[in-house]
N, C-alpha and C positions, 0 to 999 in steps of 0.2 A: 562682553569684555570681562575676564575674570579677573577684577582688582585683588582678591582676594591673593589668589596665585603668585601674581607678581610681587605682592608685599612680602607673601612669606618670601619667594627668593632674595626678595632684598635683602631681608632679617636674616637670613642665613649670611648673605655674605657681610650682612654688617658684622655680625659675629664673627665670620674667618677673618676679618678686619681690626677689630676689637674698638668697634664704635658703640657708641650708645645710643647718639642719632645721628637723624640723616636729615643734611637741610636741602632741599632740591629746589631751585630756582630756574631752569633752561624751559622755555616751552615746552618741549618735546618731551622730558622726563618728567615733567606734570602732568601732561594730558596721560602718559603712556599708566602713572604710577597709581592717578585719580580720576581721569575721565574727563578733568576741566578742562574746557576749551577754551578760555577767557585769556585775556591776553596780559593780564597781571594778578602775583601772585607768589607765594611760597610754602613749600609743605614741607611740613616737622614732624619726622618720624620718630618715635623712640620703639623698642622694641616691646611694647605694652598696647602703645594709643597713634595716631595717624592724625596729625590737624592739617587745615587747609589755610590758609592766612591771606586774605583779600581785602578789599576797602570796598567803600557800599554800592559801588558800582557793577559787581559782580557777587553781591552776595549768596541773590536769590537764583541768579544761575548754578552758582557752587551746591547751594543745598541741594537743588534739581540733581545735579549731573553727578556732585559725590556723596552717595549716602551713605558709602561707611567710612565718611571724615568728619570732624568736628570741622564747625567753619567757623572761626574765627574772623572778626571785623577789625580793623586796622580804626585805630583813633587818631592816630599820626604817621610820619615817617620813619625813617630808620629801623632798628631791630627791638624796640625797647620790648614789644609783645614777644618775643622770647622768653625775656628776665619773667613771666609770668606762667609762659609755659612750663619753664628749668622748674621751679620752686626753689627750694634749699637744695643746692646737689653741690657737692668739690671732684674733685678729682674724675670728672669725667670726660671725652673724644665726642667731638662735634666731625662729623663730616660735609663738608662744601663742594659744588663741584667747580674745580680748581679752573676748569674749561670754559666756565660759563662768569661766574663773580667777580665782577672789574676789584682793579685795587682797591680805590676808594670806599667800595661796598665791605672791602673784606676788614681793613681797618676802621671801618663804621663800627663791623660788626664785634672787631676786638675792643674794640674801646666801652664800646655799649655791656659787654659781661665783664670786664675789665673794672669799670666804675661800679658793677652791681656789689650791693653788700650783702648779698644775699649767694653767691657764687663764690666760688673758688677753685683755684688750681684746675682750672680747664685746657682743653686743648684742642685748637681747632687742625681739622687733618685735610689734605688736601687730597680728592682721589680724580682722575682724572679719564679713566677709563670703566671704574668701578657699574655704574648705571648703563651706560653703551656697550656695551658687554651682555647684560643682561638684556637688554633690549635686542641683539644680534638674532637672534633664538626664537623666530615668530610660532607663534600660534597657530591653530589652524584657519580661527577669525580673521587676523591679520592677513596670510596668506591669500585668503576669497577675496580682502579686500585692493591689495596690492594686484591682484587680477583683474580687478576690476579698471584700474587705475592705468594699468596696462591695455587693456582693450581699448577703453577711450583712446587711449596716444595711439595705435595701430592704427585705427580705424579711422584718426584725422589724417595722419601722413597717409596711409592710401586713397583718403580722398584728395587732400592735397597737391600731392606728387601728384600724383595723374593729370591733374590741371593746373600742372606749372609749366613756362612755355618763354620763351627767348623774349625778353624785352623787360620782363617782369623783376621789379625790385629784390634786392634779399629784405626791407623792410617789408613789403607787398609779401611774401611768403611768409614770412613768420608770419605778420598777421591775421593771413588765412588759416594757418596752422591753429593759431593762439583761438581763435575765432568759433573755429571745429572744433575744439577740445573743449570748451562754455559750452556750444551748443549740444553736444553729445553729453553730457553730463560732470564735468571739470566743475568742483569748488572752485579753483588757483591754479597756476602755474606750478610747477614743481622748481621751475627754475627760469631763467632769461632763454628766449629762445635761441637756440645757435642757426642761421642761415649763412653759410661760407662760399660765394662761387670765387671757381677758376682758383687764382691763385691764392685768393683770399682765404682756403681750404690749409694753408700750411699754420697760418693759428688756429690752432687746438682749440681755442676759446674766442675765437673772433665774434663779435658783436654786428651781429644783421644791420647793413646801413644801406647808403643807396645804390651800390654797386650793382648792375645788371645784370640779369642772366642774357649770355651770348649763347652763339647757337655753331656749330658743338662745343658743348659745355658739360663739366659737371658740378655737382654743389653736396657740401656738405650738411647733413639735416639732424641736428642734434636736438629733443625737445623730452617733453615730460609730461602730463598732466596729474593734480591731485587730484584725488579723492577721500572723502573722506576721512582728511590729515596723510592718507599715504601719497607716496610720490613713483611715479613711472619714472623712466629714463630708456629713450631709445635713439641711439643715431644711426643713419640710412646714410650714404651717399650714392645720389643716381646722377645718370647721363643723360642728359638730351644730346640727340645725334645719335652718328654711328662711334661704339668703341675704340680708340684707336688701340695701337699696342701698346705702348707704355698702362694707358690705364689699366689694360687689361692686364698687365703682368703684375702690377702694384696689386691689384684688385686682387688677386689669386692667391698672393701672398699673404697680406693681412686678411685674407676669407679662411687661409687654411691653417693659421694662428689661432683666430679663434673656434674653429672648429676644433683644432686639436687639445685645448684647453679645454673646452666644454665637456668634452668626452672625456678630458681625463680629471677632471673636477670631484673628490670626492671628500668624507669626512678624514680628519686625523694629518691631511697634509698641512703645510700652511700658505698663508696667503704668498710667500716670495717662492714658494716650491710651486707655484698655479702660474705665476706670473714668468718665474723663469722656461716655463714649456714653452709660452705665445713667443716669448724675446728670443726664444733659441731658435726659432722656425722664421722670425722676420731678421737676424742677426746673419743666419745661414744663407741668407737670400741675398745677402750682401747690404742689407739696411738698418743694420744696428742703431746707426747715428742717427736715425731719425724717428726712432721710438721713444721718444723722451717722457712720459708721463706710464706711472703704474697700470698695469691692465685692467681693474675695476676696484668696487667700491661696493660697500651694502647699500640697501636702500631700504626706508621705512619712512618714519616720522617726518624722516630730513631724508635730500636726496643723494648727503654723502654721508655714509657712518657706517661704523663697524659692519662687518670685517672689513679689514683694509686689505689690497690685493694689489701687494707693488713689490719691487726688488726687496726689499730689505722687512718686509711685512712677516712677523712672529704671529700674528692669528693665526689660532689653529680653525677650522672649517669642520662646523659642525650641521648634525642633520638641524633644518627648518633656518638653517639662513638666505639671506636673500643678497645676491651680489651681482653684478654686473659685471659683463669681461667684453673687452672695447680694447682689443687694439688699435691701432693706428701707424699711418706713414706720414710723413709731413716734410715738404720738399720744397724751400723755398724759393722762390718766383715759379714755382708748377704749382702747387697744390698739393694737398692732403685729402687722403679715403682711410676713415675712422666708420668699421662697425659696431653695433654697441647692443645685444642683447642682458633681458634679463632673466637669471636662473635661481630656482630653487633647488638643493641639497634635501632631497626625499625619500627614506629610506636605502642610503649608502648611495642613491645614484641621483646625477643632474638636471634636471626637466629644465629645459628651455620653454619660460612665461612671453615670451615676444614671437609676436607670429607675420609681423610687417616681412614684406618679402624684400629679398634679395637680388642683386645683379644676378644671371645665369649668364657666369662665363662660356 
């Protein structure tokens, strides 16, 4: 993990920013910025020194996992171990991330330099994509590891699938799914699992309950496995039975959306010039109205974040991101077939990281 790397980029863009520091509070840009894994926490960057800010809970962890952060022990609550970090400083740009600091924390945190007599004329700056940004951009470490994270998720739903059968719960699936991704190697969950049958397929986001698999049928399988902090995301929808023609025509359609999205995936466009390829090829088919959700999403730390890959999405798409493209049709009281691979941007061209199989129309 090159902490080193990433700070300098920080420092660079605190500078294109004109911050002095950076206070980073979200999980994800702790672990990404320090290595901690701990699950409370805040780190205070200035563009000199790097601290870590924990209570004694997590001390001896921090010192383990960040050796080039000072760690700091928490004596109380609120922000006061700031005012001792600052020293005598005025006129300087705090940055917070605006995404992550409930209100409450953020007027803690004014009132706390606010009352110091030792502070002045500061300013706290709200950045909100500043860190997710940076983090879009994997590594080559990162990358092994999101393969990894992938493979487990493959490797459940082909065992899975294969042994799911007319009678069996969408709760019973997920939790075979959930089951196989632990036992193959899964820290966590990347996310709630999605099991959809029959019509229950037209929310996008339906919640596995006890709706049956009938026979012929088909179901939606949306799922993830972590590793390692990264997160998979892959959805499949198969058929028990024979194909009828509607499914197969729907099936053809959003297969050859994301196909031609994949292919045309490259650095320099941005995310709503990726997204308008898929919508143009399911809108042509005559199914615009029921493409309602962006075509993908990055994936790392968290299983949604930069780039963003929807209509209206100004990412631009750079080599070593990681994004997912997931069409979808959604047809209410029929059903929805949403496929959902993930890809890396490597050297100017696409690699498809998901290798779970498909319908063959």
């Amino acid at each position: 993990m090159n902490i080193s790397g990433r700070l300098n980029r920080l420092r660079s863009e605190m500078t294109d920013n004109s911050l002095d520091v950076m206070l980073i509070s979200s999980p994800e840009n702790r672990r990404y910025f320090s290595g901690f894994t701990g699950s409370f926490g805040n780190l205070f960057i200035t563009h000199e020194d790097q601290f870590l800010v924990t209570d004694f809970r997590y001390v001896e962890q921090a010192e383990t996992q960040c050796s080039e952060f000072s760690v700091v022990r928490l004596s109380g609550g609120g922000y006061s171990w700031m005012i001792n970090l600052l020293g005598k400083n005025s006129n300087f740009k705090i940055g917070f991330e605006g995404n992550d600091l409930s209100v409450e924390q953020y007027f803690n945190l004014e009132a706390t330099l606010s009352n110091s007599t030792s502070i002045s004329g500061f300013k706290l700056v709200k950045t909100t994509s500043l860190l997710d940004m940076i983090r879009a951009v994997k590594d080559s470490q990162e990358i092994e590891t999101l393969k990894k994270a992938i493979e487990i998720t493959d490797a459940s739903f082909s065992e899975i699938s294969n042994s799911s059968k007319p009678g069996m719960s969408e709760k019973e699936i997920a939790w075979e799914l959930e089951k196989a991704m632990r036992i193959k190697g899964a820290e966590s969950l990347a996310f709630d699992t999605i099991v959809a049958a029959g019509k229950n397929g037209s929310m996008a986001h339906h919640r596995a309950g006890d709706s049956v698999i009938s026979y012929p049928d088909f179901v939606v399988i949306d799922m993830g496995a972590k590793f390692q902090g990264y997160c998979a995301d892959l959805t499949r929808t198969i058929f028990l039975g024979e194909l009828d023609n509607k499914f197969r025509e729907i099936y053809e359609i959003v297969l050859s959306a994301q196909v031609e999205a994949t292919r045309a995936a490259k650095p320099g466009m941005t995310g709503g010039e990726l997204d308008n390829i898929a919508r143009k090829v399911i809108s042509n088919a005559g199914f615009g109205d029921y493409f309602g959700h962006g075509l993908g999403h990055g994936v790392g730390l968290v299983v949604h974040e930069y780039p963003r890959v929807g209509p209206k999405s100004q990412d631009v798409l750079k080599n070593g991101m990681v994004f997912t493209i997931e069409p979808g049709i959604y047809i209410p009281e029929w059903g929805g077939i949403r496929i959902e691979d993930v890809i890396v941007l490597d050297s100017d061209q696409p690699v498809v990281l998901s290798k779970s199989e498909k319908i063959k129309i």
